[in-house]
C-alpha positions as CSV (number, residue, x, y, z in Angstrom):
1,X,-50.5,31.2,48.2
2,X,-47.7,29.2,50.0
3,X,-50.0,26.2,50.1
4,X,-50.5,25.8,46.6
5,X,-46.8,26.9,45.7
6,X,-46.0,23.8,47.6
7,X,-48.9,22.0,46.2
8,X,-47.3,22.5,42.6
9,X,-44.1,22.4,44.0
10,X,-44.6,18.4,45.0
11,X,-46.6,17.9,41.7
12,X,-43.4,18.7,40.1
13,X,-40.9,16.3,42.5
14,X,-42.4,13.4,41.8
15,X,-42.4,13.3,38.0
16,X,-39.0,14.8,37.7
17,X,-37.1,12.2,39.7
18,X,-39.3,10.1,38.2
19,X,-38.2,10.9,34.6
20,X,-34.7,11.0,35.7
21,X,-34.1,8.0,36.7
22,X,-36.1,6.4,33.8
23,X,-33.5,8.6,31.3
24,X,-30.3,8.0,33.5
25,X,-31.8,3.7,32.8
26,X,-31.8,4.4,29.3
27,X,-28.7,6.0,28.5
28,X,-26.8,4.1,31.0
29,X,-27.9,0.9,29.8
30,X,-27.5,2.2,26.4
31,X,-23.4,2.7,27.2
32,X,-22.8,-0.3,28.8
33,X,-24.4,-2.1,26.1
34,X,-22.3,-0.3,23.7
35,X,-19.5,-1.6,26.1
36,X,-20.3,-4.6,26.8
37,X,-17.8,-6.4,25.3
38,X,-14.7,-4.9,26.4
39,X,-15.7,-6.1,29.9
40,X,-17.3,-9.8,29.4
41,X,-14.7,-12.3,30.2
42,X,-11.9,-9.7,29.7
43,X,-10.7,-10.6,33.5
44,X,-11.5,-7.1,34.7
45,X,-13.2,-6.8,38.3
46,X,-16.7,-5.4,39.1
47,X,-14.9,-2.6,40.8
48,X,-13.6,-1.2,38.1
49,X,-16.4,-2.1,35.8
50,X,-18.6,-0.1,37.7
51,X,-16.1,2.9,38.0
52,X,-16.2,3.1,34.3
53,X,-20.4,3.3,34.6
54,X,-20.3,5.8,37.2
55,X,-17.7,8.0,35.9
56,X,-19.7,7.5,32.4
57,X,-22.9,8.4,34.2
58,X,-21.9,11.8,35.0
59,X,-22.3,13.8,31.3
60,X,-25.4,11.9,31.2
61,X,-26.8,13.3,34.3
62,X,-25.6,16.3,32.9
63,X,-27.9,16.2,30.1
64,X,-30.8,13.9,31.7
65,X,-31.5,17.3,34.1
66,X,-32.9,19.6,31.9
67,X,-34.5,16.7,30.1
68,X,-36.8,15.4,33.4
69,X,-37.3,19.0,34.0
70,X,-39.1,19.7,30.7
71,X,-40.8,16.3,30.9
72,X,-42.3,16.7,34.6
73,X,-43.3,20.1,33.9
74,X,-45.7,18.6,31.3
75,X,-46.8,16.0,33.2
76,X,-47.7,18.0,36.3
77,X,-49.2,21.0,34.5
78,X,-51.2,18.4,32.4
79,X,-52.6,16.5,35.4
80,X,-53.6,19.8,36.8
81,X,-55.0,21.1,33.4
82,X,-56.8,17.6,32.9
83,X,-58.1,17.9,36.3
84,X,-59.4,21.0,35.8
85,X,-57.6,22.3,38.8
86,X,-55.9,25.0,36.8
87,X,-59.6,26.7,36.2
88,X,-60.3,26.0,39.8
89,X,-57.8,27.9,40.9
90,X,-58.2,31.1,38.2
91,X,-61.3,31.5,39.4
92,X,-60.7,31.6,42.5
93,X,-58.9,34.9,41.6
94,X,-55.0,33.5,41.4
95,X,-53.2,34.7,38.7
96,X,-52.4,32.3,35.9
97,X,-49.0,33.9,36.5
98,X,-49.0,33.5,39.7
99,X,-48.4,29.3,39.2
100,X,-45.1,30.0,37.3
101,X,-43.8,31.0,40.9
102,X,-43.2,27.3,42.0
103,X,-41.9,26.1,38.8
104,X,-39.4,28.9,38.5
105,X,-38.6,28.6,42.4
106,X,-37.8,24.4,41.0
107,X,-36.0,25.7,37.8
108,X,-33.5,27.5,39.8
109,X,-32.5,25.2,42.7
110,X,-31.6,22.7,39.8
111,X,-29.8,25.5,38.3
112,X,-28.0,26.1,41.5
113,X,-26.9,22.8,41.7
114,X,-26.2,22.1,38.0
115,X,-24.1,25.3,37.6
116,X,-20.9,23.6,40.6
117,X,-21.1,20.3,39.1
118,X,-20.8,21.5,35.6
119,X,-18.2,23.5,36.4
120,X,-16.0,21.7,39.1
121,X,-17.4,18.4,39.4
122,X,-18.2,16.9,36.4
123,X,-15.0,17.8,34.4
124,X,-12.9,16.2,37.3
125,X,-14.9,12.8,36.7
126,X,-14.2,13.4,32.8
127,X,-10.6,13.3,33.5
128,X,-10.4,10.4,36.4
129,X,-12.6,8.7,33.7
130,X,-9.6,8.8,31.6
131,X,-7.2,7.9,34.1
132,X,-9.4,5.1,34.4
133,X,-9.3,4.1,30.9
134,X,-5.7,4.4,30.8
135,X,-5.0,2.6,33.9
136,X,-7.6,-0.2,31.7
137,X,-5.3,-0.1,28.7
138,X,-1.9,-0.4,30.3
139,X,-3.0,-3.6,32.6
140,X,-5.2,-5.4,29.6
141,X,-4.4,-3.6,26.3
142,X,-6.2,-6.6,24.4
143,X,-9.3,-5.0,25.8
144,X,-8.9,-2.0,23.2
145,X,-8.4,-4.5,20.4
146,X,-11.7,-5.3,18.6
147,X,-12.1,-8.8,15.8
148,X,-12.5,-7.3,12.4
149,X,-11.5,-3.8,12.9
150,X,-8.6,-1.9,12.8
151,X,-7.1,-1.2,16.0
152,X,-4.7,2.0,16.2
153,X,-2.4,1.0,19.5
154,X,0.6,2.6,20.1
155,X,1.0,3.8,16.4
156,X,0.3,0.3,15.3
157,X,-2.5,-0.2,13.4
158,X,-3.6,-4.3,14.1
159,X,-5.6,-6.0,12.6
160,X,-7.3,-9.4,14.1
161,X,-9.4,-12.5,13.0
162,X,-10.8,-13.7,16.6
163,X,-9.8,-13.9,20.1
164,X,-10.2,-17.0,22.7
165,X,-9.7,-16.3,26.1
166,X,-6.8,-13.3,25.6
167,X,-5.4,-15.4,22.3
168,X,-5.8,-13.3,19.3
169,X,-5.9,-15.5,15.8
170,X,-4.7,-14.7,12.4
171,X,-2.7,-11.0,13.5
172,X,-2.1,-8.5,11.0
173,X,0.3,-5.6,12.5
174,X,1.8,-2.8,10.1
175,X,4.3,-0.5,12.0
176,X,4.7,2.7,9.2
177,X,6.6,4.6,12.4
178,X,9.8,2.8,11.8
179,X,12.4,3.7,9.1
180,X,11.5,0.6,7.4
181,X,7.9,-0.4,6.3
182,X,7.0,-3.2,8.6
183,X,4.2,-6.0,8.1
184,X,3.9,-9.0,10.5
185,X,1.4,-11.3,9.8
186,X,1.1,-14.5,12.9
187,X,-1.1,-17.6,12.9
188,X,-1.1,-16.5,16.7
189,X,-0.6,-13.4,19.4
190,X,-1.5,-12.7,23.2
191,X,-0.6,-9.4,25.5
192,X,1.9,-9.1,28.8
193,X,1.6,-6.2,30.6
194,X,4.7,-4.7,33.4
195,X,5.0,-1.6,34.9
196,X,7.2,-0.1,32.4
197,X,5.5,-1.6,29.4
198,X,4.1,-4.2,27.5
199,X,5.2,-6.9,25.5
200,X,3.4,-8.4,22.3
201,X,3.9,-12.4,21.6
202,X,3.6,-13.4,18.1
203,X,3.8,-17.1,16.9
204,X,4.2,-18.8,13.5
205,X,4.9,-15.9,11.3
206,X,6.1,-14.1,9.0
207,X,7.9,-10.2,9.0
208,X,8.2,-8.2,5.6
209,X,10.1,-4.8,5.6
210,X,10.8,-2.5,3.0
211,X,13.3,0.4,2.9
212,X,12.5,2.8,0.5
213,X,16.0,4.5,0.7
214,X,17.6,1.5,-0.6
215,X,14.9,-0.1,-2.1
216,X,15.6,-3.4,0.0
217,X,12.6,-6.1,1.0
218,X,13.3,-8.9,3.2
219,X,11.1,-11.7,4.4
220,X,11.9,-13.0,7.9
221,X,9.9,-16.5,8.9
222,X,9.9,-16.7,12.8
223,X,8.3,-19.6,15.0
224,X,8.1,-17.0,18.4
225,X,8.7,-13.1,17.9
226,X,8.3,-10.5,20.5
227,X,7.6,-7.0,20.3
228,X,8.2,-4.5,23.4
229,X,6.2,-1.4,23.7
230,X,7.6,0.9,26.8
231,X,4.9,3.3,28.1
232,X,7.1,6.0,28.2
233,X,8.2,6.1,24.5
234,X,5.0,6.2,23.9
235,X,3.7,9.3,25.7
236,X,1.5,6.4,28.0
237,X,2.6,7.5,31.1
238,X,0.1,9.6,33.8
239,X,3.0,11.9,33.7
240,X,2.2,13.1,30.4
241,X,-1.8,12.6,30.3
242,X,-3.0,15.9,29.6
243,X,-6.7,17.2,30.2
244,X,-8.9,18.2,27.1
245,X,-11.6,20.9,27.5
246,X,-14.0,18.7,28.7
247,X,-11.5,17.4,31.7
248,X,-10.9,20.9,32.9
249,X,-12.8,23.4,35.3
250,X,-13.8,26.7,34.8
251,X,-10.5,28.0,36.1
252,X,-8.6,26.0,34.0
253,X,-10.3,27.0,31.2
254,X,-10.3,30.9,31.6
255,X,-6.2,29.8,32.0
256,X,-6.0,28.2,29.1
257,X,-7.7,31.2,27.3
258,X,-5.7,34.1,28.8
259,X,-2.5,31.8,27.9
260,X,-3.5,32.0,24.3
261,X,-4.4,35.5,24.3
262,X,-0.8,36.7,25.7
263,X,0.4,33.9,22.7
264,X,-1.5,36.2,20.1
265,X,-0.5,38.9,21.5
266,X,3.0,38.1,21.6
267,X,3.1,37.1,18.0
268,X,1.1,40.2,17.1
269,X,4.0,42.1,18.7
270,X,6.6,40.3,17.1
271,X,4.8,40.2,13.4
272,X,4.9,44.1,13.7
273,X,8.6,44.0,14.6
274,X,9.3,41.7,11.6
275,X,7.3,43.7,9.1
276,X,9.6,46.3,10.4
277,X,12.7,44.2,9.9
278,X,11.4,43.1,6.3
279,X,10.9,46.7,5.2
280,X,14.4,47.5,6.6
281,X,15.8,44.8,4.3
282,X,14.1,45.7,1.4
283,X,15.1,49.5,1.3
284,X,19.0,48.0,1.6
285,X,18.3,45.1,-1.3
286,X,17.2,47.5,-3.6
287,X,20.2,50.1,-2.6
288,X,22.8,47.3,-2.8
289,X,21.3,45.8,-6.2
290,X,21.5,49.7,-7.5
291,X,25.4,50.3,-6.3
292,X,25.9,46.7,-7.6
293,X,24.5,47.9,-11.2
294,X,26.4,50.8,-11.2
295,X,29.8,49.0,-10.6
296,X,29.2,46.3,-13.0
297,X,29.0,49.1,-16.1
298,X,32.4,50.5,-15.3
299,X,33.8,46.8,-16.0
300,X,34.9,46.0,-12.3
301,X,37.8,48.6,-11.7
302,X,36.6,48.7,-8.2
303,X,36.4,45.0,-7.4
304,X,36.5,44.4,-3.8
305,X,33.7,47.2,-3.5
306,X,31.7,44.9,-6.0
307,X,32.1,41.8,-4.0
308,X,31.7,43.4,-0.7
309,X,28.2,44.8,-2.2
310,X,27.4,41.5,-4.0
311,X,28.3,39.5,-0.7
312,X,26.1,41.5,1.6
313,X,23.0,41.5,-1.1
314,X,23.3,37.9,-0.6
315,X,22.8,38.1,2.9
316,X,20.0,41.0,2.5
317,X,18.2,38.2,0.1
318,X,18.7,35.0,3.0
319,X,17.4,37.5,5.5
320,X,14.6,38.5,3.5
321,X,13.6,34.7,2.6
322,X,14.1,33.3,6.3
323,X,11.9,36.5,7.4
324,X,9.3,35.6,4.7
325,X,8.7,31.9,6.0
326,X,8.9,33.1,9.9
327,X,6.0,35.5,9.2
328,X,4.1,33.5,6.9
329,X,4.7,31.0,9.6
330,X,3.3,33.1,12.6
331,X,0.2,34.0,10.5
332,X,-0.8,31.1,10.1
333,X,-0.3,30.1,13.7
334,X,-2.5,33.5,14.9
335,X,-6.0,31.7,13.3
336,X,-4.9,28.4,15.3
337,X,-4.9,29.9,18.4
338,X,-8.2,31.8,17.6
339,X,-9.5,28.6,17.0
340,X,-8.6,27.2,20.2
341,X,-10.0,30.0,22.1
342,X,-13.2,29.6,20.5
343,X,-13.3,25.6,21.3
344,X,-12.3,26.3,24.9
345,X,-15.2,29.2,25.0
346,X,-17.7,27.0,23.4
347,X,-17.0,24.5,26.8
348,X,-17.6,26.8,29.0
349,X,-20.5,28.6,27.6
350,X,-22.0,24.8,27.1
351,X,-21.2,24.0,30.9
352,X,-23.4,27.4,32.1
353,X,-26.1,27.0,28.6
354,X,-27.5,23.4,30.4
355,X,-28.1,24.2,33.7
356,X,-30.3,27.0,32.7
357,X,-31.9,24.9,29.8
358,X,-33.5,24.4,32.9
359,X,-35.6,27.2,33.3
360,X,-36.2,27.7,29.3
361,X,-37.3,23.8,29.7
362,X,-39.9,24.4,32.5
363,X,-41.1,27.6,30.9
364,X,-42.0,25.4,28.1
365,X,-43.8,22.9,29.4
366,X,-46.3,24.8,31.4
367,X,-47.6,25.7,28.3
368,X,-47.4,22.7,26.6
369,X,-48.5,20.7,29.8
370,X,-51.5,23.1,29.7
371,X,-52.1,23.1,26.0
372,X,-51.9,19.1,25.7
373,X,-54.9,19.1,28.4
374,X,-54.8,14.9,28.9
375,X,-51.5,14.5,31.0
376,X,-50.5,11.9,28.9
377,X,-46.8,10.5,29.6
378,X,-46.6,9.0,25.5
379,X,-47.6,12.3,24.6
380,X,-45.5,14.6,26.6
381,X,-42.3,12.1,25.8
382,X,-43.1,13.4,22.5
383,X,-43.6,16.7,22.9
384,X,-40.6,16.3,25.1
385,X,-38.6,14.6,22.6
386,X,-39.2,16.9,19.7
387,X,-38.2,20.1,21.5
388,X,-35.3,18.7,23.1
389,X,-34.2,17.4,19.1
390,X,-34.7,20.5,18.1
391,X,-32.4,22.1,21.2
392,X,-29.8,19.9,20.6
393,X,-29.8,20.7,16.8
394,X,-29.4,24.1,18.0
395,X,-26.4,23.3,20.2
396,X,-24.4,20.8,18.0
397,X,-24.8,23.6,15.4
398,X,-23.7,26.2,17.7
399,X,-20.5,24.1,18.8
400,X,-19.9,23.5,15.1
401,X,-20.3,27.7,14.0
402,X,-18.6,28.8,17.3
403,X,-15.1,26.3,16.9
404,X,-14.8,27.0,13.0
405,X,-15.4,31.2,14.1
406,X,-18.1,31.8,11.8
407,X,-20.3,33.1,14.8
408,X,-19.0,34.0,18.7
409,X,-19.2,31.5,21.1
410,X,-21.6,33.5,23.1
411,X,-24.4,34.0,20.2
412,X,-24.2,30.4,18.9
413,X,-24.7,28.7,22.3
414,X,-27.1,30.7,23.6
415,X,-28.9,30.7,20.8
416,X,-30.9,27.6,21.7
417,X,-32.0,28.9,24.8
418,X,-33.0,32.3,23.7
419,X,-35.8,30.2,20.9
420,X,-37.0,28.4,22.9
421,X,-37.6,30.5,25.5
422,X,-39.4,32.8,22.7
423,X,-41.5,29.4,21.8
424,X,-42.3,29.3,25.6
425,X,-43.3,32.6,25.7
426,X,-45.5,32.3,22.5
427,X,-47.0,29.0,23.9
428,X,-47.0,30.7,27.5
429,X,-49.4,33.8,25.7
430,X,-51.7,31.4,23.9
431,X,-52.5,29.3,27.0
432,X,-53.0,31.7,29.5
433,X,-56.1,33.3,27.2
434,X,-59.6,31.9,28.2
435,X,-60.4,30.5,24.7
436,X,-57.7,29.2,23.6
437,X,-57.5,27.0,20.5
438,X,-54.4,24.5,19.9
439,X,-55.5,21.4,19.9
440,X,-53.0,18.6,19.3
441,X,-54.2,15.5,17.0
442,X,-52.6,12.3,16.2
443,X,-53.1,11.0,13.0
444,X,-54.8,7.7,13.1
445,X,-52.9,5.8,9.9
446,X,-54.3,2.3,9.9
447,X,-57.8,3.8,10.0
448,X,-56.9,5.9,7.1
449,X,-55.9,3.3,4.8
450,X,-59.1,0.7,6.0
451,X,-61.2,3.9,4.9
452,X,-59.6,3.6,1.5
């Protein structure tokens, strides 16, 4: 038996780095394409260029995994099914289930090294990947600008015709951050980048502000106008770049959730004690209102009492509305923080779900390896294809009914895995009968239409 488990065991090798690298070509190339122009003749050097690939890379090696897996298992189980080796080896008394030994033995060393990097490493490329892109922006921030589009930089939106070598034609720039409504419009515009900052350089224009308080426009005509944009006013600094879910490890993420459960459960606490407090102030309004009734029918002949009780009532009714807003206030912070939880939940269910889409993946394609019977690699990129659509349906649904907490994070992630590991089972059932029937046609369309 431990010559054919490493029989199947190489079968599966091959075709899996095989597929890999062919997926990690394809996405890869499909990002920098996407990229491309931010980089070509933007002065940047191939250092960094290929920083930004690799660091790019890693969420697509991330999903490319479980993808090869599923695609290999196909294409080895349909050689070996095509080959009639499969039959060889069932008659010569090894159990069918016998051959899922290997392939599970495969599934979990990628799960064993899929669950670390998921976890530690690839969240610590995320955020250097953004450190990166920062580090981009604040040495050539004309990289982010894009002709024809419009450009949100440092709460400006900008708006260009073309750019020539780092000179940007026909600027548009409307600042709505200021107290006045700013428009500049320039025939011409280029970037300087310091340390501290950066400094925009407009030529032959024109500025227009507004100020809706005193409903004053002026019109400014300038021949060289410069704009200065310090990093630190504008929360650019890699002091104050803060990770997102994605850019944290598990640890950090279990952190963040504990934090905002001791948040809820601090506001539950204090929404109790106001309650309390509102009840409190309620009782004395309507005790103050009914001693303020009562002295008001006997014509004031106890005046100070009346204003005393007419003061305090006051300050019973500011209580009572500042009270009001503060716990309408925290309620509606409580479902925030839920929310959050659930988001950073969904990350770290979806870190663990992929690496043992693994498994689920090579479960499946024995079957459909088996079932397909030709070993085909158009046909089992199909069949790949279509099931790992319909996974990832299943996940971007999941993410979308975990993060709005219409289902828990655990059913809605895991939900994907647990169909299709009941469609691998199903598949798994039919093809290890003797007489199977599942026969998989393709329609022949051009022939159809000659017929006719």
């Amino acid at each position: 038996m431990k010559i054919i488990d490493k029989y199947i065991f190489k079968e599966l090798i091959t075709p899996f780095f095989l597929s890999l690298f062919i997926l990690l070509f394809i996405l890869i190339t499909q990002v920098f394409v996407k990229h491309i122009d931010r980089f070509i003749g933007k002065g940047l050097s191939l250092s960094v260029v290929l920083k930004y690939l690799l660091f790019n890379s890693a969420w697509i090696f991330s999903l490319a995994v479980p993808m090869a897996a599923l695609i290999a298992t196909m294409m080895a189980f349909g050689r070996l099914s095509s080959d009639n080796e499969i039959s060889a080896l069932k008659s010569s008394g090894i159990s069918y289930f016998n051959l899922l030994k290997p392939a599970i033995m495969f599934g979990i060393i990628l799960l064993i090294a899929m669950i670390p990097f998921n976890l530690w490493i690839l969240p610590e490329i995320n955020f250097n990947n953004k450190v990166l892109t920062q580090k981009i922006s604040k040495s050539r921030p004309d990289i982010q600008i894009q002709e024809h589009q419009k450009n949100i930089l440092f709460g400006k939106v900008i708006y260009v015709e073309d750019e020539i070598n780092g000179q940007f034609n026909d600027v548009t720039i409307f600042d709505n951050n200021n107290s006045n409504n700013i428009s500049i419009f320039s025939k011409s515009g280029n970037f300087d980048s310091f340390d501290d900052g950066i400094l925009l350089t407009l030529k032959d224009g024109s500025l227009h502000s507004y100020n809706q308080k005193t409903d004053e426009y002026q019109k400014t005509y300038f021949n060289n106008y410069q704009i200065s944009i310090p990093f630190n006013e504008n929360n650019f600094s890699d002091k104050n770049l803060l990770k997102s879910n994605k850019e944290m490890n598990i640890g950090e993420l279990l952190d963040k959730i504990n934090f905002k459960k001791n948040k809820i459960s601090n506001l539950e606490k204090m929404l109790d004690q106001d309650k309390n407090q509102l009840n409190l102030y309620t009782f004395r309004e309507k005790k103050l209102q009914t001693t303020i009734d009562s002295l008001s029918n006997i014509n004031k002949i106890e005046t100070d009492i009346y204003n005393s009780a007419y003061i305090d009532l006051n300050k019973i009714k500011n209580s009572i509305s500042n009270l009001t807003i503060k716990i309408k206030n925290n309620t509606n912070i409580i479902p925030q923080y839920f929310r959050d939880i659930n988001k950073t939940s969904v990350e770290i269910h979806k870190k663990i779900v992929l690496p043992f889409a693994c498994i689920i993946f090579i479960l499946l394609g024995i079957p459909l390896g088996i079932i397909s019977k030709n070993g085909r690699f158009s046909i089992n990129i199909a069949l790949s294809l279509a099931f790992i659509i319909l996974y990832w349906a299943f996940l971007t649904i999941g993410i979308y009914l975990a993060e709005e907490g219409k289902v828990t994070p655990l059913l809605s992630m895991w939900a994907g895995n647990i169909i299709i590991g009941l469609i691998a089972m199903y598949l798994f059932n039919i093809s290890s009968k003797e007489n199977y029937t599942f026969n998989i046609k393709l329609v022949n369309i051009k022939s159809y239409f000659i017929k006719n």
